[in-house]
C-alpha atoms as one frame of an Amber mdcrd trajectory, in Angstrom:
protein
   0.000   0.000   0.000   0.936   3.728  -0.512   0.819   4.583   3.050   3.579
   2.728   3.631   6.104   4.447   1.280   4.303   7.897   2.300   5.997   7.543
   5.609   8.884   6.669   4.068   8.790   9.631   2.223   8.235  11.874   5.052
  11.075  10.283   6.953  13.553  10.995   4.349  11.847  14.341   4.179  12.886
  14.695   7.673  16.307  13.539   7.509  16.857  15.707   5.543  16.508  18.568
   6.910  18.139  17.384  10.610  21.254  16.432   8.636  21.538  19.590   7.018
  19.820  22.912   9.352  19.914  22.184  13.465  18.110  25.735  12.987  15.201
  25.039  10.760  15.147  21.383  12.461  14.528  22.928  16.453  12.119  25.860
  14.492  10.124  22.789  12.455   9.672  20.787  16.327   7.909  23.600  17.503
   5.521  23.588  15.030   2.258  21.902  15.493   2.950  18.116  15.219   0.237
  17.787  12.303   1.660  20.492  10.204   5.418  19.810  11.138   5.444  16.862
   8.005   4.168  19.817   5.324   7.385  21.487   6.140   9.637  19.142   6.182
   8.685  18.314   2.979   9.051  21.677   1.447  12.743  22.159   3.400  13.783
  18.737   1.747  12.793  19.645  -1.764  14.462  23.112  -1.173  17.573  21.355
  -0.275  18.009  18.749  -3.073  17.813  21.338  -5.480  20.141  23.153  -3.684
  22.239  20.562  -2.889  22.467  20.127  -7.136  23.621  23.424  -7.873  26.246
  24.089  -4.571  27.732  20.678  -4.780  27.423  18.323  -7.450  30.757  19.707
  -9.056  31.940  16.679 -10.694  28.449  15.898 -12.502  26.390  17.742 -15.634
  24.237  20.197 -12.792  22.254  21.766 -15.527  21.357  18.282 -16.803  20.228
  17.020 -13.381  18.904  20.278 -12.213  16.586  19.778 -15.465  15.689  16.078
 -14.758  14.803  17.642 -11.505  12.564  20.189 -12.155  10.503  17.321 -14.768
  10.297  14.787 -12.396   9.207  17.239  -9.617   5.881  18.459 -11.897   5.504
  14.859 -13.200   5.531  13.532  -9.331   2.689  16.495  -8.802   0.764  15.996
 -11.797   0.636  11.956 -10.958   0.088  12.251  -7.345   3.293  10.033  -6.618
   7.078   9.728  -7.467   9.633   7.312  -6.789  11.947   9.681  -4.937  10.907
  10.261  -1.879  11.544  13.570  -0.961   9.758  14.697  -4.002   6.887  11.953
  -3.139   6.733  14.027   0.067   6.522  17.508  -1.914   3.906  16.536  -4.196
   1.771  15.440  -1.709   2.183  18.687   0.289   1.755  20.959  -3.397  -1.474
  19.025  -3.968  -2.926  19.031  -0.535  -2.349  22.644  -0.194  -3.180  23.796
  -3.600   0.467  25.590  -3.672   0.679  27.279  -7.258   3.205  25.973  -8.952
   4.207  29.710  -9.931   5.941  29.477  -6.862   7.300  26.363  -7.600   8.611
  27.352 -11.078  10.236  30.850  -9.625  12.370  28.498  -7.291  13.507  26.578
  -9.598  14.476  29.547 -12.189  16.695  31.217  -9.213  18.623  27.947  -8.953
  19.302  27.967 -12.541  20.357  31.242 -11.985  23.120  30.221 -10.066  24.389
  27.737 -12.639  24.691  30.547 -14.929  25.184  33.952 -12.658  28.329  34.848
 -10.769  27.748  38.614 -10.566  24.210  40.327 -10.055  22.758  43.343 -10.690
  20.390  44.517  -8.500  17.171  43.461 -10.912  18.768  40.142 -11.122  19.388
  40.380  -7.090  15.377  40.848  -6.561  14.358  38.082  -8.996  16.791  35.276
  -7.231  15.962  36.557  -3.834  12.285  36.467  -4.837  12.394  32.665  -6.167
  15.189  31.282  -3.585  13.674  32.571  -0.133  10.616  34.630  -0.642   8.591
  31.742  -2.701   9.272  29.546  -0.055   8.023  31.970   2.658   5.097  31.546
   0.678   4.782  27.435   0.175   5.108  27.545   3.968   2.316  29.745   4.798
   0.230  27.775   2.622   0.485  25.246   5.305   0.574  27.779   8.391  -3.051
  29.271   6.901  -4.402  25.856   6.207  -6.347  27.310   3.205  -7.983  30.244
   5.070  -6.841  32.736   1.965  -7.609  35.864   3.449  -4.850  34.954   6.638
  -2.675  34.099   3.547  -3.431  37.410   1.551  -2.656  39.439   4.930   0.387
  37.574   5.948   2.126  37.449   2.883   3.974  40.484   2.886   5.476  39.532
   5.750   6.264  35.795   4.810   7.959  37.242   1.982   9.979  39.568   3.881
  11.398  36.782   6.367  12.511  34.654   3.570  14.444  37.612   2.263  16.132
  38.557   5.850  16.882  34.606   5.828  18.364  34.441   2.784  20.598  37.409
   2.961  21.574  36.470   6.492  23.093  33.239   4.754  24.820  35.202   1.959
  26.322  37.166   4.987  27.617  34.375   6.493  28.449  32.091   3.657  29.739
  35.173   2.128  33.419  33.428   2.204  32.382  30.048   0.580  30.460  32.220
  -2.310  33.184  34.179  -3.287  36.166  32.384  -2.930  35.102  28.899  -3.914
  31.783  29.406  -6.294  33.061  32.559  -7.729  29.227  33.650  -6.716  28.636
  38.043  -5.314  24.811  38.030  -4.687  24.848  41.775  -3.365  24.843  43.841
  -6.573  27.553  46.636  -6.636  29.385  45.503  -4.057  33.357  44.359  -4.720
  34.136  41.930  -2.282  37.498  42.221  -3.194  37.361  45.766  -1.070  34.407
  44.446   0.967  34.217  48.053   3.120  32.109  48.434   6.299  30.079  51.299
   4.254  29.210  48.159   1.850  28.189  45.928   4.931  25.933  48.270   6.864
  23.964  49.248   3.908  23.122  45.790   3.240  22.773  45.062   7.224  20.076
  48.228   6.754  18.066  46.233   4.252  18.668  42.787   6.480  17.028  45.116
   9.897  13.943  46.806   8.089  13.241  43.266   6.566  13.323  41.296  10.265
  10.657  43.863  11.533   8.494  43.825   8.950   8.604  39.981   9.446   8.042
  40.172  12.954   4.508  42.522  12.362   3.410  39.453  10.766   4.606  36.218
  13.002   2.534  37.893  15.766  -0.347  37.474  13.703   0.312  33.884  12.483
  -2.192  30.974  14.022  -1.090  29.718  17.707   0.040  26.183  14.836   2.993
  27.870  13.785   3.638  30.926  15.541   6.085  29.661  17.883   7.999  27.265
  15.802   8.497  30.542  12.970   9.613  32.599  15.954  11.974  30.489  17.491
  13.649  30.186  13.754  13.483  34.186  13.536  15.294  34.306  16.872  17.972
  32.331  16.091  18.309  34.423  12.436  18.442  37.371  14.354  21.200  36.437
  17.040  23.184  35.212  13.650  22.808  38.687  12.156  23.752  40.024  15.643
  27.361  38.575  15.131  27.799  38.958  11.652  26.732  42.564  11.993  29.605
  43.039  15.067  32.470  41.473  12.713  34.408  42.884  10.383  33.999  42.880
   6.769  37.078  41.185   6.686  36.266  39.081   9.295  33.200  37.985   7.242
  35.201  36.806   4.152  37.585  34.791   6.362  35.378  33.470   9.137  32.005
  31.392   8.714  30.241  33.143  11.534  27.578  30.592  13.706  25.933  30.704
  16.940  27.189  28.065  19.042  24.557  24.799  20.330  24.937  26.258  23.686
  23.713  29.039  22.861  20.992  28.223  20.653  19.329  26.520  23.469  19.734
  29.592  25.751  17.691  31.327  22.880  15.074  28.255  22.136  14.462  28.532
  26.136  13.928  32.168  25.926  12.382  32.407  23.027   9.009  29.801  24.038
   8.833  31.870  27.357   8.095  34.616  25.327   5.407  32.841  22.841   3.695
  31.463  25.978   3.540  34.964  27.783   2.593  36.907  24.319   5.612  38.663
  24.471   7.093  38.392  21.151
């Protein structure tokens, strides 16, 4: 039976994402256990196509980021696929009625970065749109649970997390970018004079971005509220450090917040959810 390799899909699905974001993992626990699955999913799809483009040196990237991309509409289009993880996605696209515009703008930003190394600032907006900001938006899908007008109202907001997210990683993976993918996401900046003029304006963008977020976590249902905040906490305390380092610092140092500490934070951070204090 089909239930059977379901599960099996959503384990994998889950694997996943504990082997590669402790983060996303401890923010995904918090979550309501029936929506916690949905996630997963959409984090392990996320990562496999990331995973193509980031790693897969030695192989054909565009050629499997292709085969990809078909077999993940096929999988949704047939209700089933014999890779798991995108077994798990398709069920979580079709349950949820995600558009697959969403899908589709993803995918185009991870092309993108078989083909990009230097961005302008359109071509900035349009990958930060389809690698972070989409998936803001397949996640509130599940958060909202169909209610559309929650959805309408929240996703400005959803949009703007996935944004702070994603340039908080380009922050700290700034190093692995530049001097081993030959990648510079933030347009007219030289990272070869990285300057702390350059940093703080895009640490401006980063700050405006986390409040707007925050405006709309405090609205999100009691389901997911506390599992998004916990994950916007621990974003935050990262883009506390990076923002205290140096730009050099930055481009020789892969900036983290230690285990230790993330727990200090989790703690903290579900005192505040259960007193409404966020």
């Amino acid at each position: 039976m089909k239930e059977r390799f379901d599960t099996l899909s959503a384990v994998c699905s889950k694997a996943t994402t504990q082997l590669y974001s402790t983060s996303f993992s401890l923010g995904i626990y918090f979550l309501n256990k029936e929506i916690r699955p949905a996630i997963y999913a959409i984090y392990g799809f996320v990562r496999l196509a990331d995973e193509i483009v980031d790693s897969f040196h030695d192989f054909d990237k565009a050629t499997l980021l292709e085969e990809f991309k078909a077999d993940c509409f096929t999988a949704i289009e047939r209700k089933i696929s014999l890779n798991p993880v995108l077994n798990a996605f398709q069920q979580v696209v079709n349950e949820y009625n995600i558009g697959h515009e969403l899908i589709h703008a993803f995918l185009k930003s991870m092309e993108m970065d078989l083909q990009q190394q230097v961005y302008t600032p359109q071509e900035y907006d349009e990958y930060i749109l389809g690698s972070a900001q989409v998936v803001g938006l397949m996640c509130l899908h599940v958060f909202t649970e169909g209610d559309k007008a929650t959805y309408e109202r929240l996703k400005g907001s959803a949009m703007q997390l996935g944004s702070a997210f994603q340039k908080v990683n380009f922050l700290r993976d700034v190093k692995a970018d530049y001097r081993e993918l030959n990648r510079t996401y933030f347009p007219g900046v030289n990272l070869s004079a990285f300057s702390p003029a350059d940093k703080k304006e895009i640490e401006q963008s980063i700050k405006e971005e986390f409040n707007e977020a925050l405006i709309g976590i405090r609205q999100l249902p009691a389901s997911s509220r506390r599992g998004v905040y916990l994950a916007y906490v621990y974003y935050k305390k990262l883009f506390h450090k990076l923002s205290k380092a140096t730009p050099d610092k930055v481009l020789t140092n892969r900036i983290r917040v230690s285990n230790s500490h993330k727990c200090w934070l989790m703690f903290d951070a579900l005192v505040r959810c259960k007193m409404n204090a966020i």
